[in-house]
C-alpha positions as CSV (number, residue, x, y, z in Angstrom):
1,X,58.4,0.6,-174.9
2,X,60.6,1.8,-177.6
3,X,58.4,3.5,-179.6
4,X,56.9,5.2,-177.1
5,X,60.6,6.3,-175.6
6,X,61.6,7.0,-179.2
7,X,59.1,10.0,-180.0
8,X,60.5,11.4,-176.1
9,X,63.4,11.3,-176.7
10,X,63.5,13.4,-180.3
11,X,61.1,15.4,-178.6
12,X,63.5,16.7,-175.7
13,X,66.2,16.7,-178.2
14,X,64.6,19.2,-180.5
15,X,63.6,21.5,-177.7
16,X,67.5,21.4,-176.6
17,X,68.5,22.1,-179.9
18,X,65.6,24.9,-180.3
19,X,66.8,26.6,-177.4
20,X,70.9,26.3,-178.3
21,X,69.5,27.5,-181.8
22,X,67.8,30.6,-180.2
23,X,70.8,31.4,-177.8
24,X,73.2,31.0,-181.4
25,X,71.6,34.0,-182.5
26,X,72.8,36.4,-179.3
27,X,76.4,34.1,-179.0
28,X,77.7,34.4,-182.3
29,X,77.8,38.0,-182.6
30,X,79.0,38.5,-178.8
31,X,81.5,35.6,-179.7
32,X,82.7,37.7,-183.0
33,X,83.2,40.7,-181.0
34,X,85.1,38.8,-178.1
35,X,87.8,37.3,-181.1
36,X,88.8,41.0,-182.2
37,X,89.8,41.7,-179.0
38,X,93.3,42.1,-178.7
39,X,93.3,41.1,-175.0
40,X,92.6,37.6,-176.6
41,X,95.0,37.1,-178.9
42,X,97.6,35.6,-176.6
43,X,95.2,33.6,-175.9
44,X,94.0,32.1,-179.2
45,X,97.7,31.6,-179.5
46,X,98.1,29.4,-176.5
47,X,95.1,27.3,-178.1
48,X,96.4,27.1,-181.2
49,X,99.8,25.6,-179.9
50,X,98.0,22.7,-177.8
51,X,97.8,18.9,-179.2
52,X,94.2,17.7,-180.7
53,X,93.4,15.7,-176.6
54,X,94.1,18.8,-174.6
55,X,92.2,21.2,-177.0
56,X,89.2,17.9,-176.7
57,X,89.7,18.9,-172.7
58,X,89.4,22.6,-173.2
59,X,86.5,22.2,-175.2
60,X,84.3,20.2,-173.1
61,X,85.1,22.5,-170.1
62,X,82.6,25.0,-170.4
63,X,80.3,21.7,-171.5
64,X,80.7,20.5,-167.4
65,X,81.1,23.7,-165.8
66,X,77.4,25.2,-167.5
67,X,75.2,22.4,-168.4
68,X,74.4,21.7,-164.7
69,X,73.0,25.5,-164.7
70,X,70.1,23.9,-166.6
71,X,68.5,22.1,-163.8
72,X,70.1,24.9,-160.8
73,X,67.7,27.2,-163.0
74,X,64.8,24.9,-163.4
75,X,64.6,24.5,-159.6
76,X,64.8,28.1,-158.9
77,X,62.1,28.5,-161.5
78,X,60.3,25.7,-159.7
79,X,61.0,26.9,-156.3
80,X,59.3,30.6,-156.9
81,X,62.6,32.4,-158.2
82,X,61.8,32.3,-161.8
83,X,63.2,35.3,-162.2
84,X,66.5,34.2,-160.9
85,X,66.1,30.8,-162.8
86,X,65.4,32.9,-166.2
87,X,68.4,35.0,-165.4
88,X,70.9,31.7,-164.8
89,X,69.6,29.8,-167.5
90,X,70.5,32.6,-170.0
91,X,73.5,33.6,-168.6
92,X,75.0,30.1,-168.1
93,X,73.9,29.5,-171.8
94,X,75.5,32.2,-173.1
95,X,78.6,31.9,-172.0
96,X,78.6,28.3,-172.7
97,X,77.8,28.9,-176.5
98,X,80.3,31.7,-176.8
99,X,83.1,29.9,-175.2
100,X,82.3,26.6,-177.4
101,X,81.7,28.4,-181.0
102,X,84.7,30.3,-180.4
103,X,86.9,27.2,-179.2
104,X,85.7,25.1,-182.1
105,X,86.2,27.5,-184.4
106,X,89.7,28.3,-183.2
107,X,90.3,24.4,-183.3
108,X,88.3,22.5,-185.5
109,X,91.0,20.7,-187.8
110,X,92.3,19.2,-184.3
111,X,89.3,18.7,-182.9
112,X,88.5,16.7,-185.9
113,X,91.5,14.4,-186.0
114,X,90.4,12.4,-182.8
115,X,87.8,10.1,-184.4
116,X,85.2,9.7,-181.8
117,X,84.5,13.6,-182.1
118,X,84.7,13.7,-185.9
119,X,81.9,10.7,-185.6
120,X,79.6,12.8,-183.0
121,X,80.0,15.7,-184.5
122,X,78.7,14.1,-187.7
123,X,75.9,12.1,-186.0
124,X,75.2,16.5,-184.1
125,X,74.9,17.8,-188.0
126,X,72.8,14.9,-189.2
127,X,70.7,15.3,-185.9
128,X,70.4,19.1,-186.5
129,X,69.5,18.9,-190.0
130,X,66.8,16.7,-189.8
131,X,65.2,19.3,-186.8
132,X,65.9,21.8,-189.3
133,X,63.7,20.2,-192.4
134,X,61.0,19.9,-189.8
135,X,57.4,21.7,-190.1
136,X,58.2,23.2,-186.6
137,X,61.5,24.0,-187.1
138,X,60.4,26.1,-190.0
139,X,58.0,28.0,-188.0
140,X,59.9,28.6,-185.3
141,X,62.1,30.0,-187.6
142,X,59.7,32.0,-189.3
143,X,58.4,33.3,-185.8
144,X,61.9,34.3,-185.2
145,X,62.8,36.4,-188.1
146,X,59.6,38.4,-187.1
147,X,60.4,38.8,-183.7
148,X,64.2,40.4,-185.0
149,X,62.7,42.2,-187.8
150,X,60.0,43.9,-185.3
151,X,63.4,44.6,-182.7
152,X,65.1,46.0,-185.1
153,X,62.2,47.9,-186.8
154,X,61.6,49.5,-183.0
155,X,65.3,50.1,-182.7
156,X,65.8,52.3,-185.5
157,X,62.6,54.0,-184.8
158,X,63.6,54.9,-181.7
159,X,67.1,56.2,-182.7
160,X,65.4,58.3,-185.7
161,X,62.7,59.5,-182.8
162,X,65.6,60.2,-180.7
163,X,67.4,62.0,-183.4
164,X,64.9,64.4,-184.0
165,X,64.3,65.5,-181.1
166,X,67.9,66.3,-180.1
167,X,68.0,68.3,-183.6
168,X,64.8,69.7,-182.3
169,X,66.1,71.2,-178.9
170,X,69.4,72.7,-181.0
């Protein structure tokens, strides 16, 4: 029974940690933006000033309040809204992402000092890495750096077509 739970298991863990990978991508950027906003420094400061248990607190909150849009999206998919479903999976992932990479970064030294999250944060990286020294991993990878070098590629295309042909109607 184990070994057939044990290839499961890594299985359903590397498509989680495929999809948080791929969400990273759009979160980190939105999540940079969001932290030169000077609406939020007040806020960063009220983080800053709370003990290493409450921040622990603040930092799983977004963890409960948008992991359960996970299966809420999966049934709408499954229930003929898969639009809707598509739609509150990525929302509900996004701001999850954004609001943990920007918490952990504003506290990770305190977030460290309570041992049981310093351990499973560990046993995350160790996790992670070994996804990432996979053959799939590396593809998927690969696949993805296409798919942003042929956005981007289109992008600029269409803001040097669009150039033109405003000069053009001067």
């Amino acid at each position: 029974m184990n070994r057939l739970l044990k290839p499961l298991i890594f299985l359903l863990a590397s498509i989680y940690f495929v999809v948080d990978a791929v969400f990273i991508a759009v979160s980190r950027p939105v999540g940079k933006w969001l932290a030169d906003r000077r609406v939020f420094e007040g806020l960063k400061a009220w983080i800053v000033s709370l003990g290493p248990y409450p921040t622990l607190l603040l930092f799983v909150a977004p963890l409960i309040v948008f992991e359960p849009a996970k299966p809420a999206a999966a049934y709408l998919a499954a229930t003929g809204h898969v639009a809707m479903g598509v739609v509150v999976f990525v929302v509900a992932e996004i701001f999850k992402l954004v609001l943990v990479e920007r918490l952990f970064a504003v506290s990770r030294d305190k977030l460290m000092s309570i041992a049981a999250f310093a351990w499973a944060y560990r046993q995350y990286r160790q996790i992670r890495q070994r996804l990432e020294e996979t053959d799939a991993w590396q593809a998927i990878r690969r696949l993805s750096k296409i798919a942003q070098y042929t956005v981007r590629s289109y992008l600029l295309e269409l803001s040097q077509r669009s150039a033109r042909i405003s000069f053009q109607q001067r």
